[in-house]
N, C-alpha and C positions, 0 to 999 in steps of 0.2 A: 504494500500500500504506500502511496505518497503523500509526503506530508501536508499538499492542497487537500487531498483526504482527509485526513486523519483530521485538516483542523476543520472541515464541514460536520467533519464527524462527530466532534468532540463540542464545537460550539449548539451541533442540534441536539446533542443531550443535557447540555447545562440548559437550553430554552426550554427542555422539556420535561423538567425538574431531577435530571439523571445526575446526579456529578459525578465522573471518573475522574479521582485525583491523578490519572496517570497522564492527561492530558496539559496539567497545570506547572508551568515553566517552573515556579516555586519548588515544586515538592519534586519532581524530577528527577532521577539521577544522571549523573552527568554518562549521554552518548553521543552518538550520532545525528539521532532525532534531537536528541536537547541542543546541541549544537545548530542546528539548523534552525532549528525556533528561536534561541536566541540571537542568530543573528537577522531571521524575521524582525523580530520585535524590535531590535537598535536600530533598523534601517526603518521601520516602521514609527517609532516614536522620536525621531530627531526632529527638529522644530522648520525645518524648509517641506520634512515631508508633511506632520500636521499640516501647516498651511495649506496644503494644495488638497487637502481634504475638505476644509472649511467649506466650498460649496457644496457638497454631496452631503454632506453632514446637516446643512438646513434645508437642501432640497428635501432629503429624508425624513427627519426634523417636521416638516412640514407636510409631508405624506401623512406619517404615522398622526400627529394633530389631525388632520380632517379626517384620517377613517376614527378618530373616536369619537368627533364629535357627528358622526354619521351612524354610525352603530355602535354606542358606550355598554352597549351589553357585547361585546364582543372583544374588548380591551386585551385580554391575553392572547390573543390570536393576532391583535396589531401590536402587542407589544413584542411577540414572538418575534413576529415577520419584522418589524425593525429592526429588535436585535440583529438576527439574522443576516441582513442588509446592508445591515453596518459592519460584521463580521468579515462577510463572503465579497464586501466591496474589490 
């Protein structure tokens, strides 16, 4: 399996009240896989990359606002789906 994998995989079980700690960079042991996630994460949290998320983040941002305020009985299913979105960007 590859790690674009393993993190759809991993992010659809925390949406869907599963947590597998083996997934969470923290607890981790250090391998291959851990290596590759954390250098996901450092190239993903430097601050030129943030920025270039900030649109997607309030186009979404604003997605997930109007499906609640269109179906507020349905709130976990937009809040899934955002997560999600924001995830698998």
């Amino acid at each position: 399996m590859n790690m674009t994998s393993d993190c759809a995989e991993a992010a659809a079980e925390c949406c869907c009240g599963r947590l597998d700690f083996d997934y969470n960079i923290a607890t981790m042991r250090y391998s291959d896989t851990w290596k590759v996630g954390r250098k996901m994460m450092d190239q993903s949290l430097r601050a030129n990359s943030i920025r270039s998320f900030r649109p997607m983040l309030i186009t979404k941002t604003h997605d997930f606002l109007r499906h609640i305020l269109q179906e507020p009985e349905r709130f976990r299913d937009h809040l899934q789906q955002y997560v999600l979105q924001l995830i698998l960007h």
